[in-house]
C-alpha positions in Angstrom: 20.5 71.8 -44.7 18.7 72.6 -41.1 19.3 70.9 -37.8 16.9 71.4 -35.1 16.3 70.3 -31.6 12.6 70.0 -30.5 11.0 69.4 -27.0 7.1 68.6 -27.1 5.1 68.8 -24.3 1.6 67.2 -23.3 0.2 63.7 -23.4 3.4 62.5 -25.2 4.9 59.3 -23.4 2.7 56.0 -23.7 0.8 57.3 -26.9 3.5 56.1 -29.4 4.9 59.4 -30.3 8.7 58.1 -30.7 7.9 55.2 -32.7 5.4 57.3 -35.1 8.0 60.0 -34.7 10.8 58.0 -36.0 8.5 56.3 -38.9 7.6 59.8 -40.2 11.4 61.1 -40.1 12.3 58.4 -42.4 9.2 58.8 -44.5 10.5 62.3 -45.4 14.2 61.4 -45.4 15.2 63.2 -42.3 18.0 62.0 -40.0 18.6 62.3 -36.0 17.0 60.8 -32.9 14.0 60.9 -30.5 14.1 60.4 -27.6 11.5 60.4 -23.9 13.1 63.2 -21.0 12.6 62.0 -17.9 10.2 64.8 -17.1 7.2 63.3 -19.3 8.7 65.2 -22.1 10.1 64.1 -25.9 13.0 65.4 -26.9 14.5 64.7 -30.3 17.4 66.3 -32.9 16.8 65.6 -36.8 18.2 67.4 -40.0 17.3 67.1 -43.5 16.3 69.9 -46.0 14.4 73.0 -44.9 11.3 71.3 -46.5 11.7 68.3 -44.9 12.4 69.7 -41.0 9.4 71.7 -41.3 7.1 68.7 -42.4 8.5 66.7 -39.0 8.0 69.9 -37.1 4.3 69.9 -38.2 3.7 66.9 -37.6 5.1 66.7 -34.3 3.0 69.4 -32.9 -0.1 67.1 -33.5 2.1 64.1 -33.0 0.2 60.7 -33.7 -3.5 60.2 -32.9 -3.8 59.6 -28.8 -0.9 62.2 -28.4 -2.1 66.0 -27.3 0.4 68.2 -27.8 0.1 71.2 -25.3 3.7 72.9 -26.3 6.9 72.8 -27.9 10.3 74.3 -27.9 12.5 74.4 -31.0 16.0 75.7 -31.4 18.5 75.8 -34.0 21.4 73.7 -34.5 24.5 73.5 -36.2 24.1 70.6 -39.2 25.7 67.6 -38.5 25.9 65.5 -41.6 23.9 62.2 -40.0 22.8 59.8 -41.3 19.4 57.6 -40.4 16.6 57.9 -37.4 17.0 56.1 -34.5 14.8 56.0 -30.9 16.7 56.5 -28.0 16.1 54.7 -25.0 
């Protein structure tokens, strides 16, 4: 099990990137939460299986198709055992 926390930068807000975010976390059968920062930023949390976090975290660095993705920041978290995706607003 892997838990990470992810900030993407860029063209992220008003492009859909939560929603399609959220649809491809529970297409691979990850759980956590997106969310925007208030900064133009996305934020979001998810765990699953190594396999699983890695297929959201490459997907999230093209995000969906009018996001550009200029950067993003992962660190490591501690699993928590969650369950479902949700958008945070």
């Amino acid at each position: 099990m892997r838990r990470v926390n992810v900030i993407v930068a860029g063209s992220v807000q008003g492009v859909g990137y939560r929603f399609s975010t959220a649809q491809e976390a529970k297409r691979l059968g990850v759980s956590g939460w997106v969310r925007n920062l208030h900064d133009g930023r996305v934020e979001a949390e998810f765990e699953g299986q190594e396999t699983q976090v890695d297929a959201l975290l490459a997907w999230m660095a093209e995000g969906p198709q009018y996001a550009e993705v200029t950067s993003s920041r992962i660190s490591e978290r501690t699993p928590k055992g969650t369950e479902g995706f949700r958008v945070v607003r």
